[in-house]
Each structure stands twice: as C-alpha cells, then as structure tokens.
TIBATI-652891 format. One record per residue (C-alpha): x, y, z; residue in three letters. Coordinates in steps of 0.1 Angstrom, whole numbers, plus 5000, padded with zeros to 4 digits. Example, Ala and Ser with C-alpha at 12.3 -4.5 7.8 and 13.67 -1.06 7.14 Angstrom:
2
512349555078ALA513749895071SER
END
This chain:
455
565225279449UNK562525039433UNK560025139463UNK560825539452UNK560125469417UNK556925249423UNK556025529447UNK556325799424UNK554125579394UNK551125569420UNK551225939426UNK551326009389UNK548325729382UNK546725949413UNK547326279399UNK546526189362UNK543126009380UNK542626329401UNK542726589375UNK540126339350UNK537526319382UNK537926689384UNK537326799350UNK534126579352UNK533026739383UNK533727099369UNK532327019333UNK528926929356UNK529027249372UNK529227429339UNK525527269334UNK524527529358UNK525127849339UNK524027639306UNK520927529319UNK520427919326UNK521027999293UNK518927719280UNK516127919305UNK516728229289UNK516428099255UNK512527949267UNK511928279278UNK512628509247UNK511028229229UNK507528239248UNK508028599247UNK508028609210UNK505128369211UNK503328629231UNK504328939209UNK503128789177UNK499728719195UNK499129069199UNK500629169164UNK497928889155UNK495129069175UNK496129399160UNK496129329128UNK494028999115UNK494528649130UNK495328369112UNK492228339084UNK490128049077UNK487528059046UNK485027849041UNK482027889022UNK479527979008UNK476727749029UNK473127789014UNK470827759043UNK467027679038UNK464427649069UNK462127409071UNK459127269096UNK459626959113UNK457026819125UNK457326509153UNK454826369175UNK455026339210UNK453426219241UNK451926459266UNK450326449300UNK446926609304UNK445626729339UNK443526439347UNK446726219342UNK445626059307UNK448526049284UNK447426169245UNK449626189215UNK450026559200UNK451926649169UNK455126919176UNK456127169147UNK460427369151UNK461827559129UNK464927379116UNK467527399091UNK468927239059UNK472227329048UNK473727259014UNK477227289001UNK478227388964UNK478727178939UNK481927358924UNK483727568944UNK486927778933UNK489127978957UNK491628248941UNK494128438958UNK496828668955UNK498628718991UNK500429028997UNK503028979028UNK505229169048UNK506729139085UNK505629329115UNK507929449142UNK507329469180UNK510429549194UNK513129289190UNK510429079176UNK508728999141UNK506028799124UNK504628789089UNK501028929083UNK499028979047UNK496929139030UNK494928919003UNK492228998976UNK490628638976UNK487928568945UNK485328268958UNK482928168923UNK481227848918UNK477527698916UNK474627538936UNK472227288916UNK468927308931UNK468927138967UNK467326768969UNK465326759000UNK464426448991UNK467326299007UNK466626509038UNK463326319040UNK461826689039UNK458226729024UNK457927058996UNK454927149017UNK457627199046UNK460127419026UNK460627779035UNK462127879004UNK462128219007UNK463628259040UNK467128129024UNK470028289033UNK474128249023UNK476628239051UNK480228229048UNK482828109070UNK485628339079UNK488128249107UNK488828649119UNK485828929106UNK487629159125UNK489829119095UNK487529269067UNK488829569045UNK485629639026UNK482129489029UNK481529159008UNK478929188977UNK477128828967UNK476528798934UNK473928528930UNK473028458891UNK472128848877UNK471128968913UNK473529118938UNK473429088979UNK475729279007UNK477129079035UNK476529179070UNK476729029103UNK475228699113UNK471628719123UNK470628299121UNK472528039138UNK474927789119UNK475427509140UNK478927419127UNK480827779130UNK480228089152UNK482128339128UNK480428419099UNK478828669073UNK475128619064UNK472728759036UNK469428699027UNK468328608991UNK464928798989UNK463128728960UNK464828478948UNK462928118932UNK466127898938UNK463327598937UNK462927718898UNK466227668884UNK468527368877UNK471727548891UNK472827868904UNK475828028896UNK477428308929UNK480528518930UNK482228718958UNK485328888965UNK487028909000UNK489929179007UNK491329079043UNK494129109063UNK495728779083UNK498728639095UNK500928379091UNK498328119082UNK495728119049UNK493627819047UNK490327709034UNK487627469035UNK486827249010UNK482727269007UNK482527198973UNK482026878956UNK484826998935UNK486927258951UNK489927428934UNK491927678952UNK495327888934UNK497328108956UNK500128328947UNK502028548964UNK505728698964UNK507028548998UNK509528278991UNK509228049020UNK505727879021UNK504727609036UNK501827399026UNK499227269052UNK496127059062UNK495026759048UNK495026779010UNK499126918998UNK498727118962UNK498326938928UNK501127158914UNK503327448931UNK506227688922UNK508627858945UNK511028058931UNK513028388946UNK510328618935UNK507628428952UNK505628118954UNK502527928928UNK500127668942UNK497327468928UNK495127288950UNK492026988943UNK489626828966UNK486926638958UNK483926508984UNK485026178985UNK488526329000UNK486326489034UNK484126309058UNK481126509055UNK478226519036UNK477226819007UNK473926809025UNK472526789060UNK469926869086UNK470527099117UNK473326939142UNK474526619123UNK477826739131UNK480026959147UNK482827149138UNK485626889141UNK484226739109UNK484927079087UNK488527189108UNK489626799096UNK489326889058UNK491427249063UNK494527269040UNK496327599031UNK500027759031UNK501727869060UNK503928179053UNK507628059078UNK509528299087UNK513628159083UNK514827999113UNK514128199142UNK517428289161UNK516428149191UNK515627769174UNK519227819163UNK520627929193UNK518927629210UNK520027399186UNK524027529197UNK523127519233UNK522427139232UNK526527099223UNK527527329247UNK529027049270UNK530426889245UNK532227149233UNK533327219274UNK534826859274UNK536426889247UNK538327229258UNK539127079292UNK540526779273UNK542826959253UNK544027179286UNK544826809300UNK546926669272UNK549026989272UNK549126979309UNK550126599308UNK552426609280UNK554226949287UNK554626879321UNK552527169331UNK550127219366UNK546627399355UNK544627499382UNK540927369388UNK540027779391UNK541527839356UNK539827529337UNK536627689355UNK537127979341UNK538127899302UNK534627649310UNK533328029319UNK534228149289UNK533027869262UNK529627889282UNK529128269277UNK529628229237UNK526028099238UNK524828419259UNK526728649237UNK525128449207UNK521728529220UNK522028849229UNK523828999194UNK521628769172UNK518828989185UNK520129289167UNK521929119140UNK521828829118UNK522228449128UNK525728399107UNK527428759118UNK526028719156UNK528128329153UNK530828529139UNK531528799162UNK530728529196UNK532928289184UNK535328569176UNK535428699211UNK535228359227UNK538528209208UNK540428579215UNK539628559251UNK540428149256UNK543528189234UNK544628499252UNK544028399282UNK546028029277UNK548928269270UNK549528309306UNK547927929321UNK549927689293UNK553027969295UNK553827909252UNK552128129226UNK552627859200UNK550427599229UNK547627909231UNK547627949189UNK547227559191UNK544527649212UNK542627869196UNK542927669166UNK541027379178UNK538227619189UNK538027739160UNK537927439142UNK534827339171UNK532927639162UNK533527619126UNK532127259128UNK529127319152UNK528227619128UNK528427349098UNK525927119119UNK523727429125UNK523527519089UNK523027099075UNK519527059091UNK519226699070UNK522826609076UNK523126709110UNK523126429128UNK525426219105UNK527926489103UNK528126529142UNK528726129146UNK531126119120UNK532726429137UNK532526259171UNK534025979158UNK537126189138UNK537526349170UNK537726029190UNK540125939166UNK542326229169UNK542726209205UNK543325839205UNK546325889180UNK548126169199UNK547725949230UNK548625609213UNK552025579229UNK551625769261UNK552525499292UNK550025639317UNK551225449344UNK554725569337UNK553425949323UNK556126239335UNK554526359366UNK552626649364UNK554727009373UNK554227049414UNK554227439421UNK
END
C-alpha cells in the first residue's frame, strides 16, 4: 500500500514537472511567429521611412536657413619659389582671387508655419508651407583683422548669398532689400566654401566701404517638411516661430528663451549670441568647413503622435509575457480542477494571444491606435474564452478566463499609454501578479497535488 501511494506521488511530481517543461518549450516556440511579427512591424516601419522620403522629395525637404553671408573678393598676394630653365631657383610674387566673408551683426528670423499631413497610401507625414521674414544689419566689414590691405579690396564685386537647405522648395523669387536699394535672388554663380545650396545677388553700385552699417530685408515663402531650422550668423540672432500644429518639438543646440503650446498651436522665441557658436563673424576663404555652421542649428521639429507601429512595437515586446502568463492560468485550472489540457490546445490559445499583435497591426493601419487595441483585444478574449469553453469543460472556468485577459490587456494598454510611468507600473504589476499567483498556490502540497485527469 505505502509503495502504491509513494508511487503515485512520483508520477504526480512527474506529471506536474512534465507539463511546466512543456509549457516552457511551447512558450519558446511562440517566439517564432512573434519574432515574425516583430519582422513585419520593421518592415512597415522602413516602409514608412521610405514613403515620407518621396513625399519629402515631392514636396520640399526638411529646410535649413542660414544667412545672409556678405561676400567681398580680395587679391592675395604670396611669394613663392620657382625653378627657371637653367636650374636657378628665383623668388616671384603669386596674386588669387580669394574671398572674405562676413556675418551680420543682428540678425532676426520670423516665421509663421502653415502645416498639414500628406498621405501616400497607408502612410503620412507633416509638410509646411512658411512665409519667413529675415531683417537685420552689417556694420562696415574690418579687413583689418583679415590682415587684408584696402589697396587689395574688391568692393564692388560684393555679393549676398543665403543659405537654404532645399531651393527646390521656393514659391516666389527672393527680393534683397539692402538700405533704399532693392536686389532679386537668383542661382549661385560664386563658390561659398562652407555650403553648396544657396541664392546669390550682386550689390552693383553699392559704396558699402562708405557707411557705418547697413541695414537688409528679405522675405522667403517655402515649402518643407517636418524639420524648420536656422543658423545662427548673427552676432545677435533672434528667431520667433508660430504656427497652429500642436505638437512641436524644439531642436539643435540653443532650446527657445520662451515658448507656448496650446491646442490651437504653438509660440517660440529663440536667442543666440556669438559667444554661444564656435565660429567666427569674419573669415578668409576655407577656415572652415561646414561641420562648424550644422553644430550651431536649432529649430522645431513638427512630430507626428506616436506612430502606430512604435506602439505596436512597444506591445510586441510583452507578447511572451503575456503567453506565460495564459499558459499559467490553463495549468492552475488544469492542476486544481483535475483537468488534462493537451500540449496542441495550449499551442493553440499561445496561437491566438500571438495573432492579437498581427490583428493590432493590421487594423491600426486603417483605424486609430485606441479603437484598433479595442477591437484586437476584443476578438482575442472572445476567441480564448470561447474556445476554453470546450478545453477547461466550465463556462464559469472560461468567463474566469477571459477575465484575466482582459485585465492583461487592459494593463498592457495602461503601460502603452504611461510613456513616463511605464516601467514602474509594469514592475509593480509584475510584482502584484507574482503575488497573486503565489497566494492562490500558498497551500497547494505539490508533492501530494490530486493527479492530473488521465484520458
């Protein structure tokens, strides 16, 4: 009799041992359909990456302004050693043309940004129009820190270039407005050393040598996306944007003095001065290369809210938790009930909480995040519960069931929605849960738990 019982006991510790080693080994080949779905999600997400570089293309790419740059020539003159034909060696003095480049001393940007979201299929991206207003003054330029003699001084072949990230993105053709005098913009004729895209004129006729500062104006009406930023050239630069999208994000190097954002839109003041920027307001022709002026960029980034596919990510990553945890309420009923579940059907309620992140995926395409959650979760709970009417053979176990699943994806969409307070709400979750299980376990003998039902 005491060899029966003690018999029995080991095939019950070898059962309940079993059944745990195969729920591990199933909720491990459940990583094979999530890993798909993790795939999947990469895809759609590099496919949107792609779409919104042609709706980019199309329509403006993100715009950088920077400017205005008066450039003066000069002569340089060096000497140099030279070789003549009988082999004597003679000094000989070399005159380039070169060029000086000086930067404002006040600078104000003004903008007013005018959004709205492009659509390329299933896929979007924000793109703007923006009327930007660029005024501020030059005081006369001192090529006597240049080391650059008057004699040397091509004033009148001076020309204004400014910096613009995307021409292609021009509505109407600049006008310069340099003291009373007025100059149109065209394409770039002279090389600037530090930028390839920009918009030149020349400023005939004009004695810039002759006055103590100069006062310019110009107005630029382009289109963009996603990104406006700007260049601090000034020795004081001031920029103020406004615009009605409600989700900005500030950028760069230097974050606004003041900002608003409200429902009907956004307010943002910026401030720079020279000392904030490691380059000079002055220089000769290729000091320095463009990695000095991109450092000094700040702006607004217009965000999009969370793209679907973050979110969906974000649930993916709990997907196996949420698998063990179904498989570990299927055990306790199948320990405690005295009921035999079949690997096959845990596979297949695994199956199921798997192809809620698909059906997540797929429906949040066409319809908002929060409805897309609802209706997957909806379906998934329905067909688990529904499904555990048959494998646990109780409706009251299934509605038990399906209440725990819902509690699971009522929590996971909590910790989806608490970006801050994510991570402390899912350990203090984890821990509740822990809890829970240890507590309706607490007095269970598992070397004397009821054998599990044979068929």
């Amino acid at each position: 009799m005491k060899e029966t019982i003690k018999a029995r006991m080991a095939g019950v510790k070898e059962n309940s041992f079993a059944k745990i080693i195969m729920i591990g080994l199933l909720s491990l080949i459940l990583l094979i359909p999530v890993g798909m779905i993790e795939s999947l999600i990469d895809e759609r997400f590099m496919r949107l990456d792609q779409t919104q570089h042609e709706i980019s293309n199309d329509w403006g790419r993100p715009q950088t302004v920077g400017g205005p740059i008066l450039t003066i020539p000069f002569y340089q003159h060096s000497k140099i050693s030279k070789q003549n034909r009988n082999g004597d060696w003679y000094t000989t003095t070399e005159t380039k043309l070169q060029y000086a480049y000086f930067l404002p001393d006040t600078l104000n940007y003004e903008a007013e940004v005018l959004p709205e979201v492009r659509y390329r299929g299933l896929f979007k991206m924000p793109v703007y129009k923006t009327k930007l207003k660029v005024h501020g003054q030059f005081n006369t330029p001192d090529f006597d820190k240049l080391n650059i003699a008057e004699k040397d001084i091509l004033w009148q072949r001076a020309f204004i270039s400014v910096m613009l990230a995307d021409k292609r993105g021009l509505n109407e053709i600049p006008v310069l407005r340099w003291n009373d005098k007025s100059f149109i913009f065209g394409p770039a004729e002279k090389v600037i050393d530090t930028y390839s895209s920009i918009v030149q004129t020349d400023l005939k006729d004009i004695e810039i040598e002759n006055k103590s500062y100069n006062t310019f104006s110009f107005d630029l009406d382009v289109r963009g996306s996603r990104l406006l930023r700007f260049l601090p050239f000034g020795k004081q630069t001031q920029a103020f944007v406004q615009s009605n999208w409600k989700t900005p994000k500030f950028i760069g190097t230097s974050l606004p003095l003041s900002h608003t954002i409200k429902e009907s839109g956004f307010k943002a003041q910026w401030k720079t001065l020279e000392l904030n920027r490691n380059y000079p307001q002055q220089w000769r022709s290729s000091d320095f290369g463009i990695e000095a002026l991109n450092s000094s960029i700040f702006g607004v980034e217009f965000l999009m809210p969370v793209s679907v596919y973050q979110q969906t990510n974000r649930s993916v990553k709990y997907a196996v938790l949420f698998v063990v945890l179904t498989f570990i309420s299927y055990f306790l009923f199948e320990i405690l009930a005295k009921l035999r579940i079949h690997p096959v059907q845990y596979l297949l309620i695994g199956l199921s909480v798997c192809l809620f992140y698909l059906n997540l995926l797929s429906i949040s395409e066409h319809l908002n995040f929060e409805l897309a959650y609802l209706l997957s979760s909806t379906a998934t709970i329905l067909m688990a519960s529904g499904y555990s009417v048959a494998v646990l053979k109780s409706r009251s176990k299934a509605l038990i069931i399906a209440f725990i699943l819902t509690v699971l994806y009522g929590f996971l969409f909590i910790l989806l929605n608490a970006e801050t307070y994510s991570l402390l709400m899912g350990g203090i979750g984890l821990f509740i849960i822990l809890g829970t299980i240890m507590f309706v376990t607490r007095k269970m003998e598992w070397y004397s738990t009821p054998a599990i039902a044979k068929d």
